[in-house]
C-alpha positions as CSV (number, residue, x, y, z in Angstrom):
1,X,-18.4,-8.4,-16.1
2,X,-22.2,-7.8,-16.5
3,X,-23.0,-3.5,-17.6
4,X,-22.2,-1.1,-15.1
5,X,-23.6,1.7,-17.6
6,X,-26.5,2.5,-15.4
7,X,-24.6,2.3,-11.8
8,X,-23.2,5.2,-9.8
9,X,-20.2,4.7,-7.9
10,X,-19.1,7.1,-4.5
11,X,-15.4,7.2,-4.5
12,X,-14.3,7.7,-0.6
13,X,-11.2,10.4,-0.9
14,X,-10.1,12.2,-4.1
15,X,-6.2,12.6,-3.9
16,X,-3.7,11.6,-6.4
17,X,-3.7,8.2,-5.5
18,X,-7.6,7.6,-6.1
19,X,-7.2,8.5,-9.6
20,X,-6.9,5.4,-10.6
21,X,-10.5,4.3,-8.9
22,X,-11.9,7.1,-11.1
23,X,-10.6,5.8,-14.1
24,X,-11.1,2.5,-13.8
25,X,-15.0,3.1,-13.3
26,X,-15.7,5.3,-16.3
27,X,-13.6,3.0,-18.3
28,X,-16.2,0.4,-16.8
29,X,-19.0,3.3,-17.8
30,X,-19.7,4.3,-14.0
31,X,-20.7,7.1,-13.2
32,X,-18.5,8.1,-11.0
33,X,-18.8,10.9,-7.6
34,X,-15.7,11.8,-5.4
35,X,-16.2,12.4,-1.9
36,X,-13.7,14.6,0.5
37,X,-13.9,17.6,3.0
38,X,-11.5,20.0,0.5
39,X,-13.1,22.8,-1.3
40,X,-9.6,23.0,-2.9
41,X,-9.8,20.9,-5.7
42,X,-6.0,21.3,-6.2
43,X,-5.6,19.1,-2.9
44,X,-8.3,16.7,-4.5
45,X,-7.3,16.2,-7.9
46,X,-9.7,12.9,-8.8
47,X,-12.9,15.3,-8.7
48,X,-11.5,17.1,-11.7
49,X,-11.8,13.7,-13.8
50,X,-15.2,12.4,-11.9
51,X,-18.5,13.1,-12.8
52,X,-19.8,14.7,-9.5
53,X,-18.0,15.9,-6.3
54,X,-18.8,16.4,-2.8
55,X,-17.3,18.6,-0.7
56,X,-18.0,16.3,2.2
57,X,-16.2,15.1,5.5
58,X,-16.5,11.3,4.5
59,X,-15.4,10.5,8.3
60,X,-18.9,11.5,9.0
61,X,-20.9,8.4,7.4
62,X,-24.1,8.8,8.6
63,X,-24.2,12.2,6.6
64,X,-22.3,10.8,3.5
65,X,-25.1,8.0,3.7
66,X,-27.9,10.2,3.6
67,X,-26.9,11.9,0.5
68,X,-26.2,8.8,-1.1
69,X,-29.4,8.2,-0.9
70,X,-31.1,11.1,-2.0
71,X,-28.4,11.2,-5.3
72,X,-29.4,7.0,-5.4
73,X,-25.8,6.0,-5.1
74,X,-25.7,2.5,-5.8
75,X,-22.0,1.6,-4.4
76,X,-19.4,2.9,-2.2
77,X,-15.2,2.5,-2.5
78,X,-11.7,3.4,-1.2
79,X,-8.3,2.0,-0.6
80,X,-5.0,3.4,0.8
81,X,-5.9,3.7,4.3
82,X,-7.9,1.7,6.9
83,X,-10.1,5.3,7.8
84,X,-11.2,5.6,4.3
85,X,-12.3,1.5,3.8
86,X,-13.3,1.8,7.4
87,X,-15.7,4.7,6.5
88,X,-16.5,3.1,3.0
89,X,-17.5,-0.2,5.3
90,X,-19.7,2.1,7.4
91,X,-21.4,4.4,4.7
92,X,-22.4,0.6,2.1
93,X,-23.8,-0.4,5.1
94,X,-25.7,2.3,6.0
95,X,-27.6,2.3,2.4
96,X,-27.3,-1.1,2.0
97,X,-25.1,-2.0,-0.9
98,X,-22.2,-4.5,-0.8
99,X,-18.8,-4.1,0.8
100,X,-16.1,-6.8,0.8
101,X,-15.1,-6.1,4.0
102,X,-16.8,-6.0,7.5
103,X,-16.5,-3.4,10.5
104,X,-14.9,-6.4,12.1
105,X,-12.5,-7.9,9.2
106,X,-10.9,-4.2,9.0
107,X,-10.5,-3.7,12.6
108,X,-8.8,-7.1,13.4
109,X,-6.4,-6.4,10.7
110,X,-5.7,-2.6,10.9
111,X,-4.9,-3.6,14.6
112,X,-1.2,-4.7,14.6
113,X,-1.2,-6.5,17.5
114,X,-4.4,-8.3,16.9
115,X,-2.8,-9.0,13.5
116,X,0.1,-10.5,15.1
117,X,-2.1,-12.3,17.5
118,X,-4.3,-13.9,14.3
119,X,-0.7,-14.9,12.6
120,X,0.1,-16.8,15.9
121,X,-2.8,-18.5,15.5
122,X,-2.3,-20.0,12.1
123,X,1.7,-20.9,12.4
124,X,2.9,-17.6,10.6
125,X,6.3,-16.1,12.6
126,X,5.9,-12.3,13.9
127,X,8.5,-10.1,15.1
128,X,9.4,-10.7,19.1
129,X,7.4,-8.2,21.1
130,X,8.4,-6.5,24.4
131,X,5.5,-4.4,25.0
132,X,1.9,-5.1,25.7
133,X,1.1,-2.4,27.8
134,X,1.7,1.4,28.8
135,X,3.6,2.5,30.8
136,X,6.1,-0.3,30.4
137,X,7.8,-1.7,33.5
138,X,11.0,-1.4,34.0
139,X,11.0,-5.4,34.1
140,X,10.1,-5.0,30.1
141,X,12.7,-2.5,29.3
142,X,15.5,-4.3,30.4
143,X,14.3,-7.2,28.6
144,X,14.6,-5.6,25.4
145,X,17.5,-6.6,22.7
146,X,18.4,-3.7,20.9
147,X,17.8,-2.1,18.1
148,X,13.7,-2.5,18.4
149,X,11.0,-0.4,16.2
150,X,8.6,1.6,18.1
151,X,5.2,2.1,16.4
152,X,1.4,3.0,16.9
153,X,-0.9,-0.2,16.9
154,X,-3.0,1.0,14.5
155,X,-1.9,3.9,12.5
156,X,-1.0,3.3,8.5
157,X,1.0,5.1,6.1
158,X,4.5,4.8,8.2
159,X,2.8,7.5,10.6
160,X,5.1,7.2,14.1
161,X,7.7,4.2,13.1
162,X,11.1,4.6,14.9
163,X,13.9,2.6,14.9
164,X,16.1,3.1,18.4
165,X,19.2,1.8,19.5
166,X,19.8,1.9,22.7
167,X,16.8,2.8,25.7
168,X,17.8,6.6,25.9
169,X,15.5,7.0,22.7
170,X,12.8,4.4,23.7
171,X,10.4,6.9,26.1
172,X,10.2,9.4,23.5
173,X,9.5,6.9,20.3
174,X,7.3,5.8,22.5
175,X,5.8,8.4,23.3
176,X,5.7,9.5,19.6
177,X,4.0,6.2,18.4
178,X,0.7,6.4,21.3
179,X,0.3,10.0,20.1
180,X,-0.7,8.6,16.9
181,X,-2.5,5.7,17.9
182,X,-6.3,6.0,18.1
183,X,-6.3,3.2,21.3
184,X,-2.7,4.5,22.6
185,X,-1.5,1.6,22.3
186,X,2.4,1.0,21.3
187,X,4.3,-2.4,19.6
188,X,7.8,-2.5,20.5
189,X,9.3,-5.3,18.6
190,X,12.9,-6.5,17.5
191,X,13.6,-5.1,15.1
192,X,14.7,-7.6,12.3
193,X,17.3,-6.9,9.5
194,X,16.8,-8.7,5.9
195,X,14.6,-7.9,3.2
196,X,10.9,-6.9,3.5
197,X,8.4,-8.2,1.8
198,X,4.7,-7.7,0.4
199,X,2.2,-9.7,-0.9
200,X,-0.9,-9.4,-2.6
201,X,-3.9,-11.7,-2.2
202,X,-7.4,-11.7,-4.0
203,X,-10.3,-13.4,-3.3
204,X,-13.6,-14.4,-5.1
205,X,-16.1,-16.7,-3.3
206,X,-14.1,-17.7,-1.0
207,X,-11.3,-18.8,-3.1
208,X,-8.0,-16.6,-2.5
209,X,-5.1,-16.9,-4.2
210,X,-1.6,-14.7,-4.1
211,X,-1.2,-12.0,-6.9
212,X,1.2,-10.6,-6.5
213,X,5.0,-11.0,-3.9
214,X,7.6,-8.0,-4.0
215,X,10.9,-7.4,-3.0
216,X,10.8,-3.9,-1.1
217,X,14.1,-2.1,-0.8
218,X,14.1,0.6,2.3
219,X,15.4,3.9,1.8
220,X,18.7,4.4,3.8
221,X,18.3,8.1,3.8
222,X,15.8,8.1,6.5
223,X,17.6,7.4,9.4
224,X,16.0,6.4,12.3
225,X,12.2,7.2,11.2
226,X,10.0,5.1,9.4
227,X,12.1,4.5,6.4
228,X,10.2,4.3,3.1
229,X,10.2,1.8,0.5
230,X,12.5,3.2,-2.2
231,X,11.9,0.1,-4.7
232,X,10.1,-2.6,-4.8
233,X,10.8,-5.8,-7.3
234,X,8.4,-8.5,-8.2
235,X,9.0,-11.6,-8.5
236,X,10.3,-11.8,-5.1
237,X,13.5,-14.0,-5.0
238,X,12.0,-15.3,-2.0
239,X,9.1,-16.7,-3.8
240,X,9.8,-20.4,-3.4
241,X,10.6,-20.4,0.5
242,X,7.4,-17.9,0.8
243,X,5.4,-20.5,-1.3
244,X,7.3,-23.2,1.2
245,X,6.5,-21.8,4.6
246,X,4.2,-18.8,4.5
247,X,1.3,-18.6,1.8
248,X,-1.1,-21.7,2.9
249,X,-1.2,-20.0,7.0
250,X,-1.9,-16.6,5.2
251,X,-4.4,-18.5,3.2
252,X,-6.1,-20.4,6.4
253,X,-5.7,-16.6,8.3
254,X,-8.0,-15.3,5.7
255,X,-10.1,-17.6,5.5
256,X,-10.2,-17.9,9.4
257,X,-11.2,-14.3,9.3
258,X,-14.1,-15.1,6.9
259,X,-12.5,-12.9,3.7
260,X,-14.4,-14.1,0.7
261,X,-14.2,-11.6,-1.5
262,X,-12.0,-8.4,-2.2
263,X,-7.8,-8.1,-1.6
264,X,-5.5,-7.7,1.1
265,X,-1.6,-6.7,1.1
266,X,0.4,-8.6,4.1
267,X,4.1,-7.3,4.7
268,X,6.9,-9.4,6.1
269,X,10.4,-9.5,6.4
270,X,12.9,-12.1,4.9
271,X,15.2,-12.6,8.0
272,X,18.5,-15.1,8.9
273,X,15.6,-17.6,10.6
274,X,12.8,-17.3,8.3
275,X,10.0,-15.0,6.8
276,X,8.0,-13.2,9.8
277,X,5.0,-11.3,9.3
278,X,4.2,-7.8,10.7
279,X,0.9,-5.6,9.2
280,X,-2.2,-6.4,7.0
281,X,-4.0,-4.3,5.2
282,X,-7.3,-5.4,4.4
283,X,-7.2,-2.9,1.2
284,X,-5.6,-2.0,-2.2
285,X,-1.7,-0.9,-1.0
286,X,-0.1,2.4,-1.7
287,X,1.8,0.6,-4.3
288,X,-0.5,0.1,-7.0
289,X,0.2,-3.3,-7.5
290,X,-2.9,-3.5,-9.5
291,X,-1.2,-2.1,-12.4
292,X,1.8,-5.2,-12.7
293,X,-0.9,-8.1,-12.0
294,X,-3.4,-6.3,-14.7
295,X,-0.9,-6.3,-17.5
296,X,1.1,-10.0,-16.1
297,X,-1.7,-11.7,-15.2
298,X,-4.7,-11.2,-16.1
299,X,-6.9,-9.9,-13.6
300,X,-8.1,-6.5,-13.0
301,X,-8.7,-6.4,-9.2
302,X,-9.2,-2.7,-9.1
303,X,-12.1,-3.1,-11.3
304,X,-13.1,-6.4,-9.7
305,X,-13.3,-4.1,-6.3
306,X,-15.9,-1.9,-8.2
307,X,-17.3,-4.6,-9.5
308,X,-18.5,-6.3,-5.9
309,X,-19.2,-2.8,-4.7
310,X,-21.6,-2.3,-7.3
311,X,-23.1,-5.6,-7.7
312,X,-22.0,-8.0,-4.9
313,X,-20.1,-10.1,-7.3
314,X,-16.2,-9.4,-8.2
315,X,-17.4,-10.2,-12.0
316,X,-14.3,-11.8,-12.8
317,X,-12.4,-15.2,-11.6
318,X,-9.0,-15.7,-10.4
319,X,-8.2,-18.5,-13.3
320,X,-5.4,-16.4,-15.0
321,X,-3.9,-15.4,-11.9
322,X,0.1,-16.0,-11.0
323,X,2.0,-14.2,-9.3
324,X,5.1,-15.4,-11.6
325,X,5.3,-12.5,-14.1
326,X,7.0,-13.2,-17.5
327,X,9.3,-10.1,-16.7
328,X,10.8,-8.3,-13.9
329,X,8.7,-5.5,-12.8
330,X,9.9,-2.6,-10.7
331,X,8.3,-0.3,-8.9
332,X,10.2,3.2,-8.3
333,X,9.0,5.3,-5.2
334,X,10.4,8.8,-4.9
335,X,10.2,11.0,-2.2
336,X,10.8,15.0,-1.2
337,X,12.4,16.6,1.2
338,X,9.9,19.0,3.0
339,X,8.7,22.6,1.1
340,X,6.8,24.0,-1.4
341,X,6.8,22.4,-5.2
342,X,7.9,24.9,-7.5
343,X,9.0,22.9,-10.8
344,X,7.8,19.5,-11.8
345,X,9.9,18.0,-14.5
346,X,9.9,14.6,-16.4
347,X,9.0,14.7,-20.0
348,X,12.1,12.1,-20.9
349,X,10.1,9.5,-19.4
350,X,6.6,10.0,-20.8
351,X,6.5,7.3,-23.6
352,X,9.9,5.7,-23.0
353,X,9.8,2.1,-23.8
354,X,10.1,0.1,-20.8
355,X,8.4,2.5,-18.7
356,X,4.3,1.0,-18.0
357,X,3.2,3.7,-15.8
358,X,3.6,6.9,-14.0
359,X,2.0,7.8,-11.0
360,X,2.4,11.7,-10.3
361,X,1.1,12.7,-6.6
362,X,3.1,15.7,-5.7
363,X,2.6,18.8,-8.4
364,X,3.4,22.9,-8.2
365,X,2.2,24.0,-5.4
366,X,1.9,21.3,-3.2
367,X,3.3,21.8,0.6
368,X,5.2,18.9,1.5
369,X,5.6,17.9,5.5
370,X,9.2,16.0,6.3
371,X,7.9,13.5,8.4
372,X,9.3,10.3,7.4
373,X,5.5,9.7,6.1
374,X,4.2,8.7,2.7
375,X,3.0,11.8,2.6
376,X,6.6,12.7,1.3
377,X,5.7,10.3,-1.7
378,X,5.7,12.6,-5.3
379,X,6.0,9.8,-7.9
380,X,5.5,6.3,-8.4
381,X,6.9,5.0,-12.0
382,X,6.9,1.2,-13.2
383,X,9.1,-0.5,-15.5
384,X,9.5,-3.9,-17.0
385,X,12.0,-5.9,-18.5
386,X,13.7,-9.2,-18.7
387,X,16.7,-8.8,-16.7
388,X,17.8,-6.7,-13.4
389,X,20.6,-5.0,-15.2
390,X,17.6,-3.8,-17.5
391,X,16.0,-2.3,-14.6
392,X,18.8,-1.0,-13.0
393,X,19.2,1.0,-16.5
394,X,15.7,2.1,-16.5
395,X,16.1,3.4,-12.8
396,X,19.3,5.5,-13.4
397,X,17.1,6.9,-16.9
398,X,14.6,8.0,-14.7
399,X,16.6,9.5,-11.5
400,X,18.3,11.4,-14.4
401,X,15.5,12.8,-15.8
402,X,13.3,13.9,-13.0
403,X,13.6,17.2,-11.7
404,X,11.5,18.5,-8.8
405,X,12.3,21.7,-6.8
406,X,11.0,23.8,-4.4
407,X,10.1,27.9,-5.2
408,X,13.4,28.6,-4.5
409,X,14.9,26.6,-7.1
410,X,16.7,24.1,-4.7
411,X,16.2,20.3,-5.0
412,X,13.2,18.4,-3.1
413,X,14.1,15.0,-4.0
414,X,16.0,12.4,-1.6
415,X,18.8,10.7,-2.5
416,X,18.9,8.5,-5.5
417,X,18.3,4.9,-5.2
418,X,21.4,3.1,-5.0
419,X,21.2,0.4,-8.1
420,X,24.4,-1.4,-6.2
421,X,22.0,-2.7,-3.4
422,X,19.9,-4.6,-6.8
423,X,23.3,-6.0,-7.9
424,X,24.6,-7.4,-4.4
425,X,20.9,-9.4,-4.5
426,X,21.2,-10.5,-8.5
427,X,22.9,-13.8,-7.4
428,X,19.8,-15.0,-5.8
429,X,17.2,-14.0,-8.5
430,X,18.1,-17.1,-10.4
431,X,20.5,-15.5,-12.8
432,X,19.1,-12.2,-12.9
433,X,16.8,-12.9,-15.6
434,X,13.2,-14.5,-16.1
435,X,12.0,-16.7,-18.6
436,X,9.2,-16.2,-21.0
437,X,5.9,-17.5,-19.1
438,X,2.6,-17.4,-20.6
439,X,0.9,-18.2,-16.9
């Protein structure tokens, strides 16, 4: 990648999770300015490690824009949420540097419906839908094979998910789910039991290729809302079907769309009658998948993000990519219950071999909403090893050594993974163990 010593970089948002654009662009030797409404740096924690900060509603662009220009901003980023690329989009545009995505790209993918429509298009399976309208006729809700999930169009982060069984629930989830939509509109889809799914595509001139497929395991504490991803396991052990039936339409989708350069995440479940597709996000996912394809692969498309938005080239090619890591890696999400942090506790872990990376969102302090949300989400850690009983190990290490509570002393985390759900599933991960690959 050519010197980015000179370049300033605006990062759009400046929670926990943007972190990691901060220090990814002073390790690139960016100067770096954080950009978000909160005066409370304690609710923005990346402006404590950026050069600059601006307290700053970034949802108003034309603003934002303006003192881009007078500090001669020369690039403008975000992930984790369509608003904050979406604003991103609009604020690059406004002072002319590069974005990887248009107005357009991010709107026809944040849309699920439209997503769904674009999947049809290019021979990729969706979830059966019942509704396409509100209010729904009575015609539609007697058509509808129970359970179903209920969500918002076009709302991210698990925001207004339900799972119902039976139509007593369905007015109010879907009432719920068009509260939270910013068209009002509502999917009501079957809703499909198997594994779930994400991949992870990047792109440079035109050329995309798949980083990255996981195996996401649900959390079956959550009952009927949105139910978060507890773990999620890459390689996939559907990787060859996925490879068989579903990468070269998510390939033509993209480049159908005209993505050339930048990422996308695209989740899916694994069911009885195939792989079926459900949500794109036309950004860097809340799983920091980054991390497993830097140190696996070979390519850095965090930095390659900062790269294009500084530049308009990604600096980097996608020759070392493959999504076939030479170890398991395992992502481990945790989640609180709803309060006030009071203790934060997990020095076991820092430094323990087999654990790459922790990801610390929630600290003392925070106020934590119960909403079924990722806003629930306090941790993120990421081991690696060579075989699923390894991981299984390194998650019961860390669920024993990780101690959050609330000011009252009580606990805040959910239920511990059960490791038994990894085991059932061993059978099909080719042994349960992954050969040494230098790809």
């Amino acid at each position: 990648m050519e010197s980015l010593s000179q370049k300033k970089l605006l990062v759009i948002s400046s929670d926990a999770n943007d972190i990691a654009f901060v220090k990814a662009a002073k390790d690139m030797g960016v100067y770096v300015v954080c950009c978000d409404k909160y005066s409370d740096w304690s609710i923005s924690p990346a402006k404590l490690l950026a050069d600059d900060a601006w307290n700053m509603d970034y949802t108003d662009t034309q603003a934002v824009a303006r003192k881009c220009r007078e500090e001669e901003i020369d690039g403008v980023i975000a992930g984790y949420s369509e608003e904050r690329v979406m604003a991103a989009c609009k604020i690059s545009e406004a002072i002319g540097s590069p974005f990887y995505a248009t107005e357009e790209q991010i709107g026809l993918t944040r849309n699920k419906r439209l997503f769904k429509k674009l999947c049809s298009q290019y021979g990729i399976m969706t979830p059966y839908e019942y509704c396409y309208s509100l209010p729904m006729t009575p015609r539609e809700k007697a058509a509808i094979k129970y359970p179903v999930i209920v969500k918002p169009s076009d709302s991210g982060g698990r925001k207004g998910i339900s799972i119902i069984e039976d139509e007593s629930q369905l007015d109010m989830a879907v009432e719920a789910a068009a509260g939270l939509s910013r068209t009002g509109e509502v999917i009501v889809e079957d809703y499909l039991k198997g594994t779930e799914l994400s991949a992870v595509y990047t792109f440079v001139d035109g050329h995309i290729s798949l980083s990255c497929l996981n195996d996401k395991y649900i959390s079956e504490e959550q009952g009927g809302t949105s139910r978060l991803c507890d773990v999620a396991i890459t390689p996939s052990q559907y990787y060859d079907l996925y490879l068989e039936t579903v990468d070269k339409g998510i390939k033509n989708l993209l480049r159908g769309i005209g993505a050339r350069n930048g990422i996308a995440n695209i989740q899916f479940i694994a069911a009885c009658d195939g792989i079926k597709a459900f949500e794109m996000g036309y950004r860097v996912n809340g799983n920091d998948d980054f991390k497993v394809i830097r140190k696996y692969n070979g390519i850095d498309f965090m930095k390659m993000l900062i790269s294009y938005s500084l530049t308009g080239s990604m600096g980097d090619s996608l020759k070392k990519d493959n999504p076939v890591f030479r170890q398991y890696t395992c992502t481990l999400c945790m989640y609180l219950h709803g309060g006030t942090v009071g203790k934060v506790e997990y020095a076991p872990l820092i430094g323990k071999e087999g654990i790459d990376d922790i990801c610390l969102l929630k600290h003392v302090g925070s106020v934590v909403d119960e909403n079924g949300t990722n806003g629930q989400k306090a941790m993120l850690v990421k081991v690696s090893a060579g075989t699923i009983p390894e991981i299984i190990d390194m998650i019961h290490f860390i669920q024993s050594n990780t101690v959050i509570e609330d000011t009252e002393g009580r606990n805040m985390l959910l239920r511990p993974f059960d490791t038994n759900r990894l085991i059932k599933e061993e059978k099909n991960r080719a042994g349960g163990s992954i050969t040494d690959n230098e790809g």
